[in-house]
C-alpha positions as CSV (number, residue, x, y, z in Angstrom):
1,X,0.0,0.0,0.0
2,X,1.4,3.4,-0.4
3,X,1.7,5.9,2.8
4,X,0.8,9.7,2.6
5,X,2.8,12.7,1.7
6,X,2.1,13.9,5.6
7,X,3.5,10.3,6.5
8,X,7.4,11.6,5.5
9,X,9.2,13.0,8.9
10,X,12.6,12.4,9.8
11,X,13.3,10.5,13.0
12,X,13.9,11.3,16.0
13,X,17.8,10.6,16.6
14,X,18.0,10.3,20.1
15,X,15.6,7.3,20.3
16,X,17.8,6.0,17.1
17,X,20.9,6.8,20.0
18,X,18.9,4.8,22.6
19,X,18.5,2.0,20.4
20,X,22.3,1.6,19.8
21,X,23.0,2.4,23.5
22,X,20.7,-0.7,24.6
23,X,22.6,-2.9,22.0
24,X,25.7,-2.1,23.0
25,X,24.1,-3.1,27.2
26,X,22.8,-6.0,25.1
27,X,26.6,-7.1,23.6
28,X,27.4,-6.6,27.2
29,X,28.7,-3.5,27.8
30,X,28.5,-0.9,30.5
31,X,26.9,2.7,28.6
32,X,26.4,5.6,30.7
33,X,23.1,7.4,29.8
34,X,23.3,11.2,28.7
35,X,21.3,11.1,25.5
36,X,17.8,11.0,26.9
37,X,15.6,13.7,28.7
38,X,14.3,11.1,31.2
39,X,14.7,11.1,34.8
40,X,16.2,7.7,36.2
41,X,13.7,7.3,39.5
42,X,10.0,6.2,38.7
43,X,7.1,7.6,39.5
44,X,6.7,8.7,43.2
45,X,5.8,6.3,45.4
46,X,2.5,8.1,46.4
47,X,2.1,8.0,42.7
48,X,2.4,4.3,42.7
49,X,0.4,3.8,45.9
50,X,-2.8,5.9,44.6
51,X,-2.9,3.6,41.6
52,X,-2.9,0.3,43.6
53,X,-5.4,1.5,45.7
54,X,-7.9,2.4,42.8
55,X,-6.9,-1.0,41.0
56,X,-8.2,-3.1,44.0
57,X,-11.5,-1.0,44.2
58,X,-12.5,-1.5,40.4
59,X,-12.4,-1.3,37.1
60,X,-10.6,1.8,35.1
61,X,-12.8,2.1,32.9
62,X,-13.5,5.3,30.3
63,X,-13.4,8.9,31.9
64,X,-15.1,11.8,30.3
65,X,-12.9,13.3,27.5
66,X,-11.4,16.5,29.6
67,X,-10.0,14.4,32.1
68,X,-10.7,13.6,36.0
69,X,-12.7,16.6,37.3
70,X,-10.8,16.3,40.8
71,X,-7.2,16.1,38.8
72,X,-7.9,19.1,36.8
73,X,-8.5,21.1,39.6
74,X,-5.6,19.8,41.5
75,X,-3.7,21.2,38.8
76,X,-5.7,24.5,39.0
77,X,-4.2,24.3,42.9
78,X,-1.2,23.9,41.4
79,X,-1.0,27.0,39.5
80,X,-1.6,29.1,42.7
81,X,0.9,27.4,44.5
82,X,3.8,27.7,42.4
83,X,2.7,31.2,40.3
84,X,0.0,32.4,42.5
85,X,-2.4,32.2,39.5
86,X,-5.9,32.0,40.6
87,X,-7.2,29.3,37.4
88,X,-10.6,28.1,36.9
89,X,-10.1,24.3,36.7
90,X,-12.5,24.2,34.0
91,X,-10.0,25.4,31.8
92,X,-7.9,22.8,32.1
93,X,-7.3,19.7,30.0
94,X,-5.9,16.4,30.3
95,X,-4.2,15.1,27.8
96,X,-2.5,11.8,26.5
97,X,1.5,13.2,27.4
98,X,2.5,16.3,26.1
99,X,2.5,15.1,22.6
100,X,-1.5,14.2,22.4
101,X,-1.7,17.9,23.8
102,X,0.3,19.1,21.1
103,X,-2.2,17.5,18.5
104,X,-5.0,18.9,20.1
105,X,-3.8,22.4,20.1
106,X,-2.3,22.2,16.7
107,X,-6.1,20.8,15.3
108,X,-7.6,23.3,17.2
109,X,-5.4,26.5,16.1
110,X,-4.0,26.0,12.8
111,X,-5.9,24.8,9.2
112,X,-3.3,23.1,6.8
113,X,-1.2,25.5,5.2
114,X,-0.4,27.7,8.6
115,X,3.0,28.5,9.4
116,X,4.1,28.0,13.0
117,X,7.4,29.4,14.2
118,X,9.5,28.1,16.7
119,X,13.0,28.9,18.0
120,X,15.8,26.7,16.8
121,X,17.4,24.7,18.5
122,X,14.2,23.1,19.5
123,X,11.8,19.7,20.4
124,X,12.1,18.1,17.3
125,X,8.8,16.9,17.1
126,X,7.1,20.2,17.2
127,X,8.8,20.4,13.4
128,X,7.2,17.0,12.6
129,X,3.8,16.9,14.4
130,X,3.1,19.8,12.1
131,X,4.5,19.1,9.1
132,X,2.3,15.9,9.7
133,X,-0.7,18.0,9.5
134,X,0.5,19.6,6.5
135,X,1.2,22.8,8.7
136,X,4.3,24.9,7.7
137,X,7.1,25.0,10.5
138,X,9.2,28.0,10.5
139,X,12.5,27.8,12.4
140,X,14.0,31.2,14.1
141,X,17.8,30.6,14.5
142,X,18.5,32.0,18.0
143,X,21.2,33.7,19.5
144,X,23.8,32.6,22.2
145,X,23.7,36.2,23.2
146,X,19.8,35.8,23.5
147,X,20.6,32.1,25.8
148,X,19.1,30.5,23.0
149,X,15.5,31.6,23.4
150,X,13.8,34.1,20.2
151,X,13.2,37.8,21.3
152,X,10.3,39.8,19.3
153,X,12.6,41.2,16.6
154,X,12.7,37.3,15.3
155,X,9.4,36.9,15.1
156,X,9.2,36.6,10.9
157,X,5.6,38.2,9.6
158,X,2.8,35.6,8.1
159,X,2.9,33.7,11.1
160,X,0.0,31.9,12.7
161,X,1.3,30.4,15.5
162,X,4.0,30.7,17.9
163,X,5.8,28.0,20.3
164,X,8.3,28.9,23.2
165,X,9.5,27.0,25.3
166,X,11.3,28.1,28.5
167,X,12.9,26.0,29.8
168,X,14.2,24.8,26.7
169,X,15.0,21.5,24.8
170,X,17.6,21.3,24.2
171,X,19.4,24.4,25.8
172,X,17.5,24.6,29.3
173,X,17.8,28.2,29.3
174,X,14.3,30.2,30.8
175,X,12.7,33.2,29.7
176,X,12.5,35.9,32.4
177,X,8.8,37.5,32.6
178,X,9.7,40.4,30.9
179,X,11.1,38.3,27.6
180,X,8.0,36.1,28.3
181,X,5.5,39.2,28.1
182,X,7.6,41.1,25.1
183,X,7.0,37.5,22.9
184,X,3.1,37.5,23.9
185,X,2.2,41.5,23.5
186,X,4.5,41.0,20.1
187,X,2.0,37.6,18.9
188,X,-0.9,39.4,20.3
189,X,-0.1,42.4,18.2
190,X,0.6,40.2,14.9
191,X,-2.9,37.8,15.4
192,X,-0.3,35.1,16.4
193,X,-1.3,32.4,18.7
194,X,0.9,31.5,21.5
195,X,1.7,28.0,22.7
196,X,3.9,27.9,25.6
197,X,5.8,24.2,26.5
198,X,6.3,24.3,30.0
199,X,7.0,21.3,30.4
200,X,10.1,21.2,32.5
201,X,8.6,23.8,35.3
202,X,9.7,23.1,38.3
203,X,12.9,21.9,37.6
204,X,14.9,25.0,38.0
205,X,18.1,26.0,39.7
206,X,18.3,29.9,39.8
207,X,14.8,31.9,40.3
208,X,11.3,30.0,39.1
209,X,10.0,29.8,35.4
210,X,7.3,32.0,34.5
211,X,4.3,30.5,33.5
212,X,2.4,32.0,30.1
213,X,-0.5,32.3,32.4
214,X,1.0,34.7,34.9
215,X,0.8,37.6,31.9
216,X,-2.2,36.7,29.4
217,X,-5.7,34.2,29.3
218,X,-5.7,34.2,25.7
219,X,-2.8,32.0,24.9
220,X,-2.3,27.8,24.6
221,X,0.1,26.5,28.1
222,X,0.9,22.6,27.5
223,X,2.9,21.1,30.3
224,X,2.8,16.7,31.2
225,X,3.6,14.9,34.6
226,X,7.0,13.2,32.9
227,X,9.9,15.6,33.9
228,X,9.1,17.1,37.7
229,X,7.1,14.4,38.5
230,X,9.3,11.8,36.5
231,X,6.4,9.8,35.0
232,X,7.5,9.8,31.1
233,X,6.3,6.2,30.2
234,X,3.0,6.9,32.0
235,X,2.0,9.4,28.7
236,X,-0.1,11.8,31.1
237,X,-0.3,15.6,30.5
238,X,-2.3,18.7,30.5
239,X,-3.3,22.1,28.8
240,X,-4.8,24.7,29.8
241,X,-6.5,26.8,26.8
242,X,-9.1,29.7,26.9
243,X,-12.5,29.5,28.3
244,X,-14.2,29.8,24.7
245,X,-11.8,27.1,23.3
246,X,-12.8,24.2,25.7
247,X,-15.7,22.7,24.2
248,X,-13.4,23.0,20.5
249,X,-10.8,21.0,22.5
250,X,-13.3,18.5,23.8
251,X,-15.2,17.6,20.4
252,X,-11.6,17.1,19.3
253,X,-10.6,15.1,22.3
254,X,-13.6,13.3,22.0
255,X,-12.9,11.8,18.7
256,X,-9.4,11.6,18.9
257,X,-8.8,10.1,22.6
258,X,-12.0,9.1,23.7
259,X,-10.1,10.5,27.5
260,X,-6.7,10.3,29.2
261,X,-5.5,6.9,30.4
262,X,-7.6,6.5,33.8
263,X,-4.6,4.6,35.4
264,X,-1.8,7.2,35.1
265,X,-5.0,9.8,35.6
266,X,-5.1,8.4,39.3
267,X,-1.2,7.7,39.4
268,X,-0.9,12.1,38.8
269,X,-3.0,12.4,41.3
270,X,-1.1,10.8,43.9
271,X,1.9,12.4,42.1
272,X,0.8,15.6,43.3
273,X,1.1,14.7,46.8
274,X,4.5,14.0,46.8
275,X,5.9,17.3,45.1
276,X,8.7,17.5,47.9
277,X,9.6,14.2,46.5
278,X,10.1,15.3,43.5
279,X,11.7,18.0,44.7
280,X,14.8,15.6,46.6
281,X,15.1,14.7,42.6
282,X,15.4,18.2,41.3
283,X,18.1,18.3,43.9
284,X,20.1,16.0,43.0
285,X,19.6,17.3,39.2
286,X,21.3,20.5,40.5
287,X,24.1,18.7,41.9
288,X,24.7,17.2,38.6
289,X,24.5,20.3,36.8
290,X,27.2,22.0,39.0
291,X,29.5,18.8,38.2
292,X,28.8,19.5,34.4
293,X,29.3,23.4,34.8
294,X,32.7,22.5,36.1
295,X,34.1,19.5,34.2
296,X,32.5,20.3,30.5
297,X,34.4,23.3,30.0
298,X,37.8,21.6,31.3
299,X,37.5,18.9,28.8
300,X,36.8,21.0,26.1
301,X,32.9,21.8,25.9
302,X,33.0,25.3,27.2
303,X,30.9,27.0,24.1
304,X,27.2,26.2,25.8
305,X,24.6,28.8,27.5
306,X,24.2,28.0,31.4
307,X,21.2,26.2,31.4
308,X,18.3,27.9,34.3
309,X,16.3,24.6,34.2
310,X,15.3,21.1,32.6
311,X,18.7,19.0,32.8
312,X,19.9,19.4,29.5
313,X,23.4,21.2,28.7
314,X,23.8,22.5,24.7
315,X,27.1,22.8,23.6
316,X,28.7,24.1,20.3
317,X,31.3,20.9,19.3
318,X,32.3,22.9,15.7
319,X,36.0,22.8,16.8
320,X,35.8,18.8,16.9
321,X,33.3,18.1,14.3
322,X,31.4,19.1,11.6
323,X,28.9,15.9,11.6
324,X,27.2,15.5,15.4
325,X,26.0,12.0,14.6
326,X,29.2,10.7,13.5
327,X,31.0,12.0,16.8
328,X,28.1,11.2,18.9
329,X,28.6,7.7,17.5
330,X,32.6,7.5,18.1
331,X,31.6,8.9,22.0
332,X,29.5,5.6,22.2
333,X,31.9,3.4,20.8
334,X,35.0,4.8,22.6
335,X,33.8,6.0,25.4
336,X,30.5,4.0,26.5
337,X,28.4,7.6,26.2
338,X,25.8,8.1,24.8
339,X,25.0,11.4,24.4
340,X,22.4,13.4,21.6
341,X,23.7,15.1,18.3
342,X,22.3,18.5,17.8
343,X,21.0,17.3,13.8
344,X,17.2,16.4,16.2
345,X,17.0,20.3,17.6
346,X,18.2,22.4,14.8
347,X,18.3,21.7,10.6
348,X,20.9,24.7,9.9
349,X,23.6,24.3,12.7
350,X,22.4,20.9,14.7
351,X,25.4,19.2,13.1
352,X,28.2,21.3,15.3
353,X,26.3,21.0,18.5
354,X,25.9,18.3,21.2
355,X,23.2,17.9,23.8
356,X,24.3,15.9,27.3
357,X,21.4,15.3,29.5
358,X,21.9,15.1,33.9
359,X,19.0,13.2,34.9
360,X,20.6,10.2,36.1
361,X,22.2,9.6,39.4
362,X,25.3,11.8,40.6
363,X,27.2,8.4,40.1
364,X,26.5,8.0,36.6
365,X,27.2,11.4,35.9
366,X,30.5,12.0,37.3
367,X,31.3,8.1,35.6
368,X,30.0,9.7,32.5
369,X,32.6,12.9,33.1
370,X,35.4,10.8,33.4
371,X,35.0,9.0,30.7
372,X,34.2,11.9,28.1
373,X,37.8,13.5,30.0
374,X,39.5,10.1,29.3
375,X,37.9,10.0,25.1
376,X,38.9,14.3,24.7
377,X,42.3,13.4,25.8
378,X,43.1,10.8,23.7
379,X,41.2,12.1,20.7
């Protein structure tokens, strides 16, 4: 059978990475992980515990499509806990992970043919989810003097969307709520809707991330329970849109979904309840990034921009290489790294960069260090 023009994206080269780091474990050999954007602990245990209760009591059966009405207002609660944003809980959404949130705001927003920018280096599968939809993604080369995030002077005209992300993928870097606000009034201004991925809030080191919501109602905020909460594999997430765009966002979910898994529904829940859990873990992710702040630079990766949050770090490898895959692939071999070439967050300069990720254990990391010292030296 033939497959669709939409049906052409490229892959996404750091599960390609993860795929050759788990045959090389397979071959029997010991990798150290910094390629993926996945914390190393499971869910929390309250998490875990909320689930097992609701799985003895009965079936999980459908829920209606918006999601759990006491989860979504949870959420609400946490919006004036961390931002002091008083939210009505009706606006928010639940949504299959991030990603199923990403294809209901793009259905929602955009009719094929839009054009969406989005600063680059960025999530990779923004790019592809849209060109999918046979919706035009427009890439903004950011500056290292801007950390890596667009200002309003980027913004091209003809635009119908806009996504930010802050903190970023790959780069980690935030935007401050004056660069937030100068990117809204500036999409506002042009008819631009504005998505804002916030999906690693509350993993920061320096300050807090400013939410989207703190500064206008009429714009798209996606965010998921896999980073802060570190429950990636459970694929639950929310939105939170504007109050005349919820019932568009339900037909959609409707047909699309059906609803949220109920299981990880209940698991977030619980997950909720242990935020200083999940704090201990965003601790430990900021003892890792001071280890990386330190040793990168030593070894020869000092061309990155600090990162504020997430537990990524970006760095420009142009002196070593002009082909990320190729030395992301000679790390692994050597080194027993595995570590993400830039080609997945940016088209024009991905193949000079590298991405290393902290979200495993301080032991792993500084093993990690060591071993990318050892393979710099001897290259």
């Amino acid at each position: 059978m033939k497959t669709s023009r939409r049906s052409v994206v490229d892959p996404f080269i750091v599960m390609d990475v993860m795929e050759a780091a788990r045959a090389a474990e397979e071959a029997g050999r010991h990798i150290i992980h910094m390629e993926v954007g996945q914390p190393s602990t499971g869910a929390p245990s309250k998490a875990r515990a909320a689930l097992a209760k609701a799985m003895e009591e009965g079936p999980l059966g459908y829920t209606v499509a918006l999601g759990l009405p006491e989860l979504r207002k949870a959420i609400a609660g946490l919006y004036k806990d961390w931002y002091g944003v008083d939210l009505d809980w009706q606006r928010v959404v639940i949504t299959p992970g991030s990603s199923g949130a990403f294809i209901l705001a793009f259905t929602a927003l955009f009719d094929a043919g839009a054009k969406v920018g989005m600063g680059e280096p960025g999530y990779p599968s923004y790019r592809q989810i849209l060109s999918a939809m046979n919706i035009t993604p427009v890439g903004i080369q950011t500056q290292m003097e801007n950390r890596l995030q667009p200002v309003p002077g980027e913004i091209p005209d003809g635009l119908d969307g806009m996504i930010v992300a802050s903190p970023g993928n790959p780069s980690g870097t935030m935007l401050g709520r004056e660069e937030m606000g100068a990117l809204i009034k500036a999409c506002h201004d042009k008819g631009i809707a504005f998505i804002s991925d916030e999906i690693y809030h509350g993993i920061q080191y320096e300050g807090r991330a400013v939410t989207a919501l703190e500064l206008s109602d009429d714009v798209y905020v996606i965010n998921s329970f896999s980073k802060f909460f570190s429950m990636t594999g459970w694929r639950i997430g929310w939105m939170v849109v504007p109050e005349d765009h919820v019932r568009v966002i339900e037909r959609i979910a409707q047909n699309f979904f059906l609803c949220p898994p109920h299981a990880s529904q209940v698991a977030a829940l619980g997950a909720l309840e242990a935020r200083q859990e999940c704090q201990q873990m965003v601790d430990v992710y900021g003892e890792n990034r001071a280890l990386m702040l330190e040793t990168l630079p030593k070894i020869g990766f000092d061309k990155i921009a600090p990162p504020d949050g997430a537990f990524y770090i970006y760095a420009d490898v142009s002196a070593y290489t002009e082909d990320s895959k190729a030395f992301c692939d000679e790390i692994l071999e050597k080194a027993g790294v595995a570590v993400t070439p830039g080609v997945d967050f940016d088209q024009k300069r991905g193949a000079q960069m590298l991405r290393f990720s902290y979200a495993r254990s301080t032991e792993d990391i500084s093993e990690g260090l060591k071993r990318l010292e050892a393979f710099m030296a001897g290259r």
